[in-house]
N, C-alpha and C positions, 0 to 999 in steps of 0.2 A: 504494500500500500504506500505510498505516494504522500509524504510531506513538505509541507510547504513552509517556509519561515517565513512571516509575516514582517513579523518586528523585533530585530534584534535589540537586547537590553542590555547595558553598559552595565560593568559591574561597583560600578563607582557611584549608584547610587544618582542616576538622570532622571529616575522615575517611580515616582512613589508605586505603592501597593495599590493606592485607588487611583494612580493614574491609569496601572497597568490591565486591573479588572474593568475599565470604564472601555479600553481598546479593546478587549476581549471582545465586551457584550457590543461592543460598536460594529469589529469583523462577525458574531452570529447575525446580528441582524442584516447585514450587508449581503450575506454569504447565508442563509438558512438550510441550503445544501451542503455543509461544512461542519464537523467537530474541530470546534476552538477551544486550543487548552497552550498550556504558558508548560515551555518542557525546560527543566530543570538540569538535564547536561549539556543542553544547547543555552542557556539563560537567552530565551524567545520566545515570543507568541507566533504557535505554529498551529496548522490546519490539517487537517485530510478530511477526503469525500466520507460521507454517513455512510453505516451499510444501510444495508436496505435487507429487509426479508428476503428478495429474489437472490440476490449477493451471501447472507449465509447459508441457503439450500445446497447450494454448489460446492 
């Protein structure tokens, strides 16, 4: 599956906790097609496509 890095975070402290959950829910709602989650060995908010029911049958 296929990720995508949205937005990389500085570790020096660019962006608060509620700046970075506010980008979060800004990329779902842009992107409703999309799991948005903030990945912690990358420090980024990063994406992939939802499954889908048809997609776990396979």
């Amino acid at each position: 599956m296929e990720t995508k890095v949205h937005v990389k975070i500085s570790k020096d402290g660019d962006m608060t906790l509620r700046e970075v959950l506010r980008k979060i829910q800004e990329i779902q709602a842009e992107n409703p097609d999309l799991d948005v989650f903030f990945d912690g060995d990358l420090y980024a908010i990063c994406s992939r496509p939802r499954k889908t029911a048809d997609a776990t049958k396979k």
